[in-house]
C-alpha positions in Angstrom: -23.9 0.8 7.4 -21.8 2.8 9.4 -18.3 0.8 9.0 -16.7 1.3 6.3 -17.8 4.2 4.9 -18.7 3.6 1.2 -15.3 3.5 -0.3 -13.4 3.0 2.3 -9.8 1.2 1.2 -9.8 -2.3 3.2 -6.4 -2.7 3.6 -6.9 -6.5 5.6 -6.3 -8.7 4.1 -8.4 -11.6 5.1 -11.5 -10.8 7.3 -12.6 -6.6 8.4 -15.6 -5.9 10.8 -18.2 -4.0 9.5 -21.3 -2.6 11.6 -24.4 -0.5 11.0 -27.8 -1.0 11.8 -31.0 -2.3 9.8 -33.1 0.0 11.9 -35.3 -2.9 13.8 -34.5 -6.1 16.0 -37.5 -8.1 13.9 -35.6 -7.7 10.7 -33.2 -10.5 9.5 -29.6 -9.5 7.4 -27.5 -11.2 5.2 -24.2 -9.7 4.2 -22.2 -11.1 0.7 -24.1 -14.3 1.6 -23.7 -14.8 5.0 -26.4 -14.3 7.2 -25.4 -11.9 10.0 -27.1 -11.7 13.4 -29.5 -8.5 14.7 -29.4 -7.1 17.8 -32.9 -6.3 19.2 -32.0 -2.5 19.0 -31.6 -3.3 14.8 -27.5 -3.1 15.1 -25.2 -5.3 13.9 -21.3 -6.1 14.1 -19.8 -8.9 11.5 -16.7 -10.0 11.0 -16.4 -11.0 7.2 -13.8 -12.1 4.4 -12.2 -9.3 2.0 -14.4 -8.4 -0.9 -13.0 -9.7 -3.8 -11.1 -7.5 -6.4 -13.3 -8.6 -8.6 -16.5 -7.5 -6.3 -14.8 -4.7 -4.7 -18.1 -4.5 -1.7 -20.6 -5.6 0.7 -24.3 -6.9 -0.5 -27.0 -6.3 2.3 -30.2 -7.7 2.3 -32.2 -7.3 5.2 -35.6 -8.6 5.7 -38.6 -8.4 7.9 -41.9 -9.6 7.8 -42.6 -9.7 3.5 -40.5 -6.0 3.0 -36.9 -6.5 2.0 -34.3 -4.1 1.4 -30.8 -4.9 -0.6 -28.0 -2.5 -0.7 -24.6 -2.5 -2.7 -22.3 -1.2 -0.7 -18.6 -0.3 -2.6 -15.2 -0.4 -1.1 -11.7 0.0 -2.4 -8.7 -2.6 -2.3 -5.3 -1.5 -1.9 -3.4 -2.3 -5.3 -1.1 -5.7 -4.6 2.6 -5.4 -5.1 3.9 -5.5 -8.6 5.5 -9.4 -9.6 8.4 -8.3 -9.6 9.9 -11.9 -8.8 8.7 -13.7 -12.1 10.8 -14.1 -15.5 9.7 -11.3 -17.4 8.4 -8.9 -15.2 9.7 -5.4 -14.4 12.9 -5.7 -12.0 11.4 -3.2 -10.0 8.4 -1.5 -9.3 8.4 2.2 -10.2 5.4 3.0 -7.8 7.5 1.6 -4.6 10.2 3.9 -4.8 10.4 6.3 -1.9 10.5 8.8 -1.1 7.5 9.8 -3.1 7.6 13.2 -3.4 9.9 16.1 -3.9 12.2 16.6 -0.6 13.6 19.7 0.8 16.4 18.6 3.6 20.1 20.2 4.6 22.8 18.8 2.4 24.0 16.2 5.4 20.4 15.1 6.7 20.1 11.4 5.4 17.6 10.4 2.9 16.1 7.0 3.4 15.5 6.0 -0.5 13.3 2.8 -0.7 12.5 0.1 -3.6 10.8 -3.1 -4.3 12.8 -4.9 -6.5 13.9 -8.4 -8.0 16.6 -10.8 -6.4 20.0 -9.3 -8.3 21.6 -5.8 -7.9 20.3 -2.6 -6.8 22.3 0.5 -6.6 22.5 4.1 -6.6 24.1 5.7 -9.4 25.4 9.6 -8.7 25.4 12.2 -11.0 29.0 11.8 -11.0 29.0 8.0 -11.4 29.6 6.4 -8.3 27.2 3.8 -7.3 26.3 2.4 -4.1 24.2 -0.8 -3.1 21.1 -0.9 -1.8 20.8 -3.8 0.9 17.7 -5.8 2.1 15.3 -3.7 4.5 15.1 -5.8 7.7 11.8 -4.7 8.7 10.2 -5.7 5.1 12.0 -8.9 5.0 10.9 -9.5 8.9 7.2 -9.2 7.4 7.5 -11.7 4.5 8.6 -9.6 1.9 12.3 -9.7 1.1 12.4 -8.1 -2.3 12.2 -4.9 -0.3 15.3 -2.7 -0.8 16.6 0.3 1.3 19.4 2.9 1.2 20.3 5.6 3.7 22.4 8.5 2.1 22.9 12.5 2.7 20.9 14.8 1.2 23.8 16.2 -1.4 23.9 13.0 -3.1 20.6 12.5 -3.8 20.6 15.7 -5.4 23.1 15.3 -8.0 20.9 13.9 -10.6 21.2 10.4 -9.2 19.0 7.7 -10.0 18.2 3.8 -9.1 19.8 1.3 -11.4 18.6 -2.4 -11.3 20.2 -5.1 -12.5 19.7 -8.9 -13.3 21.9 -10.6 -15.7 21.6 -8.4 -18.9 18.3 -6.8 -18.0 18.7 -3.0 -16.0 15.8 -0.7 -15.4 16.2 2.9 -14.6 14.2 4.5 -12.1 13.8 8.3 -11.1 14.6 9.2 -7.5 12.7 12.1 -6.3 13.6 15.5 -6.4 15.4 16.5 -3.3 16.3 20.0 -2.5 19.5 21.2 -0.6 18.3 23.7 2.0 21.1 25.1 3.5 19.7 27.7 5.4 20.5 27.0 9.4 17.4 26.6 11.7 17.0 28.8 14.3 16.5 27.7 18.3 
């Protein structure tokens, strides 16, 4: 198989092609079930539903004449979003916030902070206590997901020791923003 590699991430999320060859025209190939046609040069191209998560892969079995062959052929799924939506789930989920590493920007340059969280109120809390909301992110909502929460602010206020606060009736969760590093050193032209 040539497409995907063996643990490949298929990040579709309903059908991916997947091509190789079985090395003769005579031979016969079913993939996961579904029988898949040969070219006479031995290739193949199929266009086949997502692996389940729970059999993360491809099975081949190629035949021709009385030999057969079967491979298992792995591939990753990208993790689904966290439920953040239903009663007693995290209000937000901690592995959404971005951005996801440690930043180095001028004290002015904005920082565009991102979250997934639950329907209620999301907010940046400064060092020095001040919070401001976080609002819907249009593009994420666009897509189908509108739990999707973004915030554009300058570098200096990020790196105050602020954090993400969320709130929905009396539950809050508290979620580390990452490190972000005045540099105030001017670039040169």
């Amino acid at each position: 198989m040539v497409y995907p590699p063996p643990n490949a991430v298929i990040a579709a999320r309903d059908s991916n092609f997947i091509f190789g060859s079985v090395g003769s025209g005579d031979a016969s190939l079913v993939i996961n079930g579904v029988r898949v046609p040969v070219l006479p040069n031995g290739s193949f191209l199929a266009f086949l539903p997502v692996p389940t998560p729970e059999r993360p892969g491809y099975e081949l079995v190629a035949a021709r004449g009385r030999d057969t062959a079967r491979v298992s052929h792995p591939v990753r799924l990208p993790a689904l979003p966290l439920d953040v939506a239903s009663p007693g789930a995290p209000l937000a989920d901690s592995g959404s916030v971005q951005p996801g590493q440690a930043l180095m920007r001028r004290p002015d340059e904005l920082v565009r902070l991102r979250v997934r969280a639950a329907p209620g109120s999301v907010a940046l809390l400064e060092g020095g206590g001040i919070s401001t909301p976080f609002a819907i992110d249009a593009v994420a909502a666009a897509r189908g997901d509108s739990l999707v929460r973004v915030l554009e602010v300058a570098a200096r206020v990020v790196a105050s020791a602020s954090r993400i606060v969320v709130r929905r009736g009396s539950d809050t969760q508290v979620l580390a923003v990452p490190e972000v590093t005045e540099n105030n050193t001017k670039e040169s032209k």
